[in-house]
Each structure stands twice: as C-alpha cells, then as structure tokens.
N, C-alpha and C positions, 0 to 999 in steps of 0.2 A: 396834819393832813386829815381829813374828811370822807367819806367812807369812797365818794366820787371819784374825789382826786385816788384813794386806794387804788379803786377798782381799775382808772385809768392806767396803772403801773401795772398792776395784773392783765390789762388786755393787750400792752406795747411791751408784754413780757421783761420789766425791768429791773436788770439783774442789781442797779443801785441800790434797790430797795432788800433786797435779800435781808432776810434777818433784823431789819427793820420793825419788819411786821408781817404777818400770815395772814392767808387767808386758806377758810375750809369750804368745803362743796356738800350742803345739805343731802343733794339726790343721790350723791357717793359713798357720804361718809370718811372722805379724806382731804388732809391738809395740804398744802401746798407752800412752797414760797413763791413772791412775786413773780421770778424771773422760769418758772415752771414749762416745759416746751407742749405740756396736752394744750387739748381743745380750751378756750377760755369757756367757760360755763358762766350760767346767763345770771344777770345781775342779781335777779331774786331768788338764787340759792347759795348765793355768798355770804358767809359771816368774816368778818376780820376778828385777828388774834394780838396784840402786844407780843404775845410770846409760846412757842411752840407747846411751853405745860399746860398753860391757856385753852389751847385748843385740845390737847390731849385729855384735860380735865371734863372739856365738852361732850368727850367721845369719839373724837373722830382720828382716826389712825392716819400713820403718817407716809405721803407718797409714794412711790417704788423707783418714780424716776427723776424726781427733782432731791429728795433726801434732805428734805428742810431740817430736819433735824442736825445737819451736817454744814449748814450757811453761815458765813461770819457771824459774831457776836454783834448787836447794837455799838454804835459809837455813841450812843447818850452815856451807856457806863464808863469811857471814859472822859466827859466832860463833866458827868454831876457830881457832886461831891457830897448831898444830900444823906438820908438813912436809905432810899431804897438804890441807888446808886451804889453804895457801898454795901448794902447787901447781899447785891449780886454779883459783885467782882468776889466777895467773900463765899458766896456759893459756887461760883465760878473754880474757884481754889480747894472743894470740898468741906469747906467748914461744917455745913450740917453734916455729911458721912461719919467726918470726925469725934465731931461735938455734939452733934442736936443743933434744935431749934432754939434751946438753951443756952447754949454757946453760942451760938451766930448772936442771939441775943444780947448778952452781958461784952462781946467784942464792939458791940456797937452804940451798947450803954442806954439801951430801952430794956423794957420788958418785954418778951416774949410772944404775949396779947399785940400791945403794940405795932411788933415788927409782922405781925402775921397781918392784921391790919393794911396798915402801908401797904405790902406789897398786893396781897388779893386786891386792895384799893385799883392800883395803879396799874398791874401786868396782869391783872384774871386769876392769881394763881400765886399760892402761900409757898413759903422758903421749905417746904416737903416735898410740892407737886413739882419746886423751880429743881430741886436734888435730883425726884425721880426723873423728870425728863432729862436730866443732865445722865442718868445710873442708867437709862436705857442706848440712850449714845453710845457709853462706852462699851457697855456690854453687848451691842451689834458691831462697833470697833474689833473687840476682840472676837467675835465668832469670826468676823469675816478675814479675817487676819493673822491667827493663830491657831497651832493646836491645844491649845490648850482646852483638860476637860470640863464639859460644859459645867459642871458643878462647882470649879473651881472658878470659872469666869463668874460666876453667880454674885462668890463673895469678893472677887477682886473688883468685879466693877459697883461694889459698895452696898450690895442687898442685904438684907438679914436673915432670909432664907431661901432656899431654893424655891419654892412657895410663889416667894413673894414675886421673885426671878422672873418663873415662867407666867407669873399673871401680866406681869408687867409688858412682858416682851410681846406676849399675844395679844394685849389691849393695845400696843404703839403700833404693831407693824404684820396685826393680824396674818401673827406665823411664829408656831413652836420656834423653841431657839435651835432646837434639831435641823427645823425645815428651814429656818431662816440660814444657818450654814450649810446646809446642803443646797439650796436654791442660788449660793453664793459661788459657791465652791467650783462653778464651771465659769467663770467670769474672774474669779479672783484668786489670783497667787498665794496662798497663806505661808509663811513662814514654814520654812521645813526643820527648824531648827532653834530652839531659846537663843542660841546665839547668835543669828541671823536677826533677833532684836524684833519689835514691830513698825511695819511699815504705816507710814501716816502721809494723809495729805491735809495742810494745815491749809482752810480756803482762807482767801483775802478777796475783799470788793476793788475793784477797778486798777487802772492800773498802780504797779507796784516798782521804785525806783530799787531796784536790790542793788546796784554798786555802793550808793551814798553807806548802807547799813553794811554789808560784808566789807567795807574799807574801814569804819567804824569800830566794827568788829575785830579786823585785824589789827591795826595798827593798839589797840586796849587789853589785847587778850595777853592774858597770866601766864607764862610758862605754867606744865603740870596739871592747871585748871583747864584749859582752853586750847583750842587749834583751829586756825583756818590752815586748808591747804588747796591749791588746785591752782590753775589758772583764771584770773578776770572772767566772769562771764557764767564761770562752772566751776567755783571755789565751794569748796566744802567746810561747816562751821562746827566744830564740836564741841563740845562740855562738859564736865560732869556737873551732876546734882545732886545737893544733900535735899532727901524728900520725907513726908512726914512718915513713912514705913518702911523705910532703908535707902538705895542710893542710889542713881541713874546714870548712865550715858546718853546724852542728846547729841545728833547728828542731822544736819539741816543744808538742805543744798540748794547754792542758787541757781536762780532757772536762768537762760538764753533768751533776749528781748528777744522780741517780734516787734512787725508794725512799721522798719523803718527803724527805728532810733537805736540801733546799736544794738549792745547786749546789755541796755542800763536797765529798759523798760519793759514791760508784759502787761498785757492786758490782766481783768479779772479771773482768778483762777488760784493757782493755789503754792506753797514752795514743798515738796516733800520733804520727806524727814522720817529719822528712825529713832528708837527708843530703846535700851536694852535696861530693863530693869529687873531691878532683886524681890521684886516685891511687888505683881500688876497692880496693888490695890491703889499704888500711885498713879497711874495712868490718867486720870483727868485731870489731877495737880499737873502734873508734870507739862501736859498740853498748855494747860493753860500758860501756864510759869515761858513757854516757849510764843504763847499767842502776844502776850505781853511785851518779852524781850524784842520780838519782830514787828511789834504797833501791827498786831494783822486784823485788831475790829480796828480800823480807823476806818474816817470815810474819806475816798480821798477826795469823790466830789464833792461834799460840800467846802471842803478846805481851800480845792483849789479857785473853787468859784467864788468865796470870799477873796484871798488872798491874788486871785486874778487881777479881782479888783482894782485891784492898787498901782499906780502907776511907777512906783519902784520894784514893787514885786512882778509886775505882771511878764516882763521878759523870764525872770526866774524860774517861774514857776510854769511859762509855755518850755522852755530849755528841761525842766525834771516834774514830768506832773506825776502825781504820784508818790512824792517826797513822802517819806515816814521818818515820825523822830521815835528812834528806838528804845525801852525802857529798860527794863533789867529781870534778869532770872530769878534773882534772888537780891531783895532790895538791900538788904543789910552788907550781903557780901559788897553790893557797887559803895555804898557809904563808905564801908571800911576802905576801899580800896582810892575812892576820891579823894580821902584823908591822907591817906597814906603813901601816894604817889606810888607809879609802876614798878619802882626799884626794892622799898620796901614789901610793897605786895609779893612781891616773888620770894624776898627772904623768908615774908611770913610763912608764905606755903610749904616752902622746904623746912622750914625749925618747926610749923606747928600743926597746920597741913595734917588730916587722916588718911595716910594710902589705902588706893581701891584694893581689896583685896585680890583681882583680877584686872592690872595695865591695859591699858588698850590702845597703843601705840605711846604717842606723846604725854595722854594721856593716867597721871599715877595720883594724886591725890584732889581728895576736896579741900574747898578752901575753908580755913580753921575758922568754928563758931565763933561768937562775938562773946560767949562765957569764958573760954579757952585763951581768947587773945586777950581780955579783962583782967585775968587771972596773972598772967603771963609775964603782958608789958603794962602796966598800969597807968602810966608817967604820961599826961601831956592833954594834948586834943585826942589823939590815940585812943589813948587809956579809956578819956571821961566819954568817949563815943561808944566803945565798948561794953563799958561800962552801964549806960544806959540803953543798950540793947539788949544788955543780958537781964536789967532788972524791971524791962517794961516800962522804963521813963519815955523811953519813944519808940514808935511805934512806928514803921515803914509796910506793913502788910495790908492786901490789898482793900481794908476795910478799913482805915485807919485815915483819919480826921486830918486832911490837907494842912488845915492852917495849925492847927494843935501841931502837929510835926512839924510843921515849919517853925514853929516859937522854941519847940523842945529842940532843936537842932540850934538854934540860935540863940540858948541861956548855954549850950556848952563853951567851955573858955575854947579862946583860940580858933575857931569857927566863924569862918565869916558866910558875908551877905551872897556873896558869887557863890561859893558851894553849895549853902540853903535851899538856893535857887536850881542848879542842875540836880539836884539831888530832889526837889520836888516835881522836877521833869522827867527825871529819868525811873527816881526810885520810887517816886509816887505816881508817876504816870500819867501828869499835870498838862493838859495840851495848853495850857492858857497862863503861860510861865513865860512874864521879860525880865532881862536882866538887871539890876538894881541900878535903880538911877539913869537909865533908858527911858533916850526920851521915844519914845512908842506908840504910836494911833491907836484910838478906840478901834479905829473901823477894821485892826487884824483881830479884834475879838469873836471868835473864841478861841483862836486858833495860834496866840503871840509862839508860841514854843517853835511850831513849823515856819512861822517867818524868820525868826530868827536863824530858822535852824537853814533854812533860801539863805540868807542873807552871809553867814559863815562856812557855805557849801559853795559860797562863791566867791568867798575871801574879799567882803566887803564888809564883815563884821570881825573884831579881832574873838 
C-alpha cells in the first residue's frame, strides 16, 4: 500500500487494516490505528507507521480511544518465514525480556548487528524498541486489570527498573502509571482477587468462525491438560500452561454470532479470556501462546477474497467466512501428541504429567516435557521425537526455520509426510501447508492450509 491508498483506510475508518499499519497526527502528537472513530486529520499531518514502536520511537503517544496499541497482530508474521518474520513472532513470545537481543539473535542464527539492522530496516524500530512497546502493553494490561502493586507490575511486565517503568509508561500514554490506573479504574472492573485471574480481551480482525475452532478444540483436548465445557455457541476452553516463569491456567470463551448466521459467526471484535498465573512475568508469553492457538492475527479478508475466488471454494467460504485454522499453545506438546495418538496422550499425562499444585476443576496436570518423556519411554517415533525436542535437533518455537523443521521432522524414523505437514500448520503456524501429494492450485496461494481446512469442514476432503 502507498501512503494514498493508507490514508484512504484511515478516512473510511478501516477496521481491516488495524495493526496493519499506524498512522500518527503531527498537530497532536498521537497515534492512531486505521479504523480510529475521531476526527480524520488532514492529509499533511499524517505520518504512517509499520508498527506501533515505530511511531512510539517517533514520539508520538499512543490514543485514548482507539488503543492501537491493543489491535490484532499483522498477518504478514504469519505468512513470512524470513529473519524479520521470525523475529517478531519470537519477540512476540518475549524472547528479548528473556534473553536480550542476544538471544533473539543466536535463536535466529545472525548476529546481533544484523538482526537489529533488518528490522529498523523494515518496521522503523529494533527488537528493544519492538519489546518495549510490547512491556508497555502489558503493563497498561495489568494496571487496568489488577491490583497488583505498581512496582511489582513494573517487573512482571518485563522492565529492569521501576525507572525505566515509569519513563516508559509516560512517554506511550502520557500519564503516570498511578494516573493511568486511576483514570481506568472508574470504567474498568479490575480483579478483586489473584484468584479471580486476569481478565483479557484478545482482539481478532473481521469476522471470526468460533464453532469450526471450539469443535476442534473439543473433540482433541487431553483429559487433565484441557476442557471445553458449555453449551454450542457459549462453550468455555480451558488449559493449562507450562510457561518460561512458572505455570498458567488459560480460559477462553466463545462468543454468540451476530449478523444473521447463527451462533458460528461475529463480526471483528474480540474472544475474552482469563489467565490465572504463578508468575505475571508470563503475561505476554502466555497471550500470545493463546493468540496463536486461536489464528487471532489472521486476516480473514484477504483469505477469503483469495479463496472466494475459486469456484470450488467460493460456496465454502460464503457458508464460513471467517474460517481460521487453528495452531497450537505449545508446539512441542501438539507434536507429541500427533505422534502419539489421543489414547496414549492421556496415559502420558497421568504416568508423567506434573500436577498443578492447585486443581482447578478438571483441570490437574501439565503435560510432561519432551526431556521427561525422552527419558522415560525412549523406544520408537515417540522416543526419537522426544528425543530431538529435548536436544534441540528440532525446533518448533515461534522463530524457528519452517523448512529446517520440516526436514528435522522428516529424518525421524517412522514419521511420515501427512504428519510433517499438519504439524507445519499447526505447530509451526504454516498458512500456506497442502497435503503431500495434493493435487492443489497455485491460485489458493498463500493461503492452501485454510482451503484445505474449507474443504475438510465440509467433508469433502478426507
């Protein structure tokens, strides 16, 4: 797009483009996303942004009413499979909080210089400025949303000092983190209680097919590890997570279509969800780990207007627009579990399984590391899958080289082509995945995963 064609999204207020791309207002000093409800402002005090640290790097603080800061993820990070592609799914997952710029580095097998390079290149704004605006997200998250004390939100949402906190908080959203909770606090419910968890709205662009993914969901989920429950339409998904600072409960609900089409479909908007963690320093892992499992940066329009296209698809896709193929929480756990079939999976969890230290209904253990199950049962495809999770032969995390994992998946004995494949859709997060030996049109490029995934929602593919 062209700064024209931008600005035209910006004046028809278009919510497709959210997170897209930004644009900021010179005479204000504030950012905006496309689909923003003020006044449009006039062509010659617009700057566009690739990405929200981008602009933040500019200077310009971020809305009060549109919360660009809070707008789907780009769906280019899930088609590129590039360095800065992967970059930013890996920043996305906290790897710089974790590691540095260091470690995001050496995960992606450049130098440092390099990767700092690329990204300033491409999105305005180096894998420090892409973390901070990610650290100030979550630490408006948690003011508006907990009580927890501000000093403690400081380091849970990733900072190094309180310092650094409140520079940060009043350069994004010009307002101490005091006033930014107190300005909150008469509009928003905060948690009365750790165990009441935090409340989240995780946004998605356009509409969103939630039967196709919570039927998915249920009919796969692990005794112990997982649980839907509810009725169709208002079924509840739950979890746990092993996270990089202790261990979560995610809880995620589907919403009630609107529009006409039942209770499959809803416009753009968002699913809630709660979190109850041991450790808030997870809080942006763990989002994300959930933004993933639910495809919620997809874009559904340009998918469907490819896939429109097609004159076998095209009923499909008017019948579920909105289709998302869903990925995984934790890539490693679906690998083990593709391998190992449902029956197995369940023995695993009860024989190796870590119980929560606190049940939470159905709810009693995570599911056992891939060092633990390596160790354990050694013997078979099992084993040698394990095996090479636990010693970094392959790599499923969200930074990690599509086709290199596809090969490492496919030198394990016993391992075939068909799982290679769902396992680069699901656990790599692959939109552009046919199944082997499929005979399949260029013209569903980039998007073969979602046709497919039409074409087996309709029991016309086995």
């Amino acid at each position: 797009m062209d700064e024209d064609t931008r600005y035209e999204a910006v004046r028809s207020r278009d919510a497709r483009f959210d997170g897209a791309f930004f644009f900021a207002v010179e005479t204000t000093g504030i950012y905006c996303r496309p689909s923003c409800p003020a006044v449009t402002p006039k062509r010659r005090n617009v700057r566009f942004f690739p990405t929200a640290a981008a602009a933040q790097g500019s200077g310009f603080r971020a809305c009060r009413r549109c919360r660009p800061d809070a707008a789907p993820g780009s769906a280019d990070w899930n088609v590129r499979a590039d360095v800065v592609g992967r970059a930013v799914r890996l920043i996305g997952d906290g790897v710089v909080d974790r590691e540095g710029v260091t470690g995001l580095a050496g995960r992606l097998g450049y130098s440092a210089r390099q990767v700092q390079r690329q990204l300033t290149g491409e999105l305005g704004a180096g894998p420090v400025a892409l973390a901070r605006a990610q650290r100030a997200h979550t630490a408006r998250v948690l003011l508006q949303t907990t009580d927890l004390p501000i000093t403690e939100i400081a380091f849970a949402a990733g900072f190094a000092s309180v310092r650094q906190f409140n520079d940060t908080v009043r350069t994004v959203y010009a307002r101490t983190p005091s006033e930014l909770r107190a300005a909150t606090a008469r509009t928003v419910r905060r948690a009365a209680t750790p165990t009441a968890g935090i409340p989240l709205r995780l946004a998605h662009r356009g509409p969103y097919r939630s039967d196709t993914v919570f039927d998915l969901l249920a009919a796969e989920a692990v005794p112990g590890v997982e649980d839907v429950s509810g009725l169709p339409g208002r079924r509840t998904y739950r979890r746990t997570l092993r996270l990089p600072h202790g261990t979560g409960i995610a809880a995620v609900d589907e919403r009630p279509g609107t529009g006409g089409t039942g209770t499959a479909t809803h416009p753009g908007g968002w699913l809630d969800a709660r979190l109850h963690l041991t450790d808030p320093r997870d809080l942006t892992t763990a989002v994300q780990r959930l933004r993933r499992l639910f495809d919620l940066d997809a874009d559904p329009y340009a998918v469907d207007e490819r896939l429109g296209a097609d004159p076998r698809l095209a009923p499909l896709v008017a019948a579920r627009p909105g289709l998302r193929s869903p990925g995984a929480a934790d890539p490693g756990e679906l690998a083990i579990r593709a391998v190992a079939g449902p029956a197995t999976a369940e023995r695993l969890v009860r024989r190796y399984g870590k119980a929560l230290d606190a049940p939470c209904g159905p709810l009693t253990h995570l599911f056992p590391e891939a060092a633990v199950l390596a160790g354990a049962e050694p013997h078979g495809t099992l084993g040698a899958l394990t095996a090479a999770l636990a010693d970094g032969t392959l790599r499923l995390d969200p930074g990690a080289d599509r086709d290199d994992a596809q090969a490492a998946l496919l030198a394990l004995p016993g391992l075939d082509a068909p799982t290679a494949a769902v396992l680069r859709t699901r656990a790599l997060g692959d939109p552009d995945v046919a199944p082997p030996g499929a005979d399949v049109p260029d013209s569903w490029r980039p998007w073969r995963s979602y046709a497919v995934l039409h074409l087996r929602t309709a029991g016309e593919w086995e």
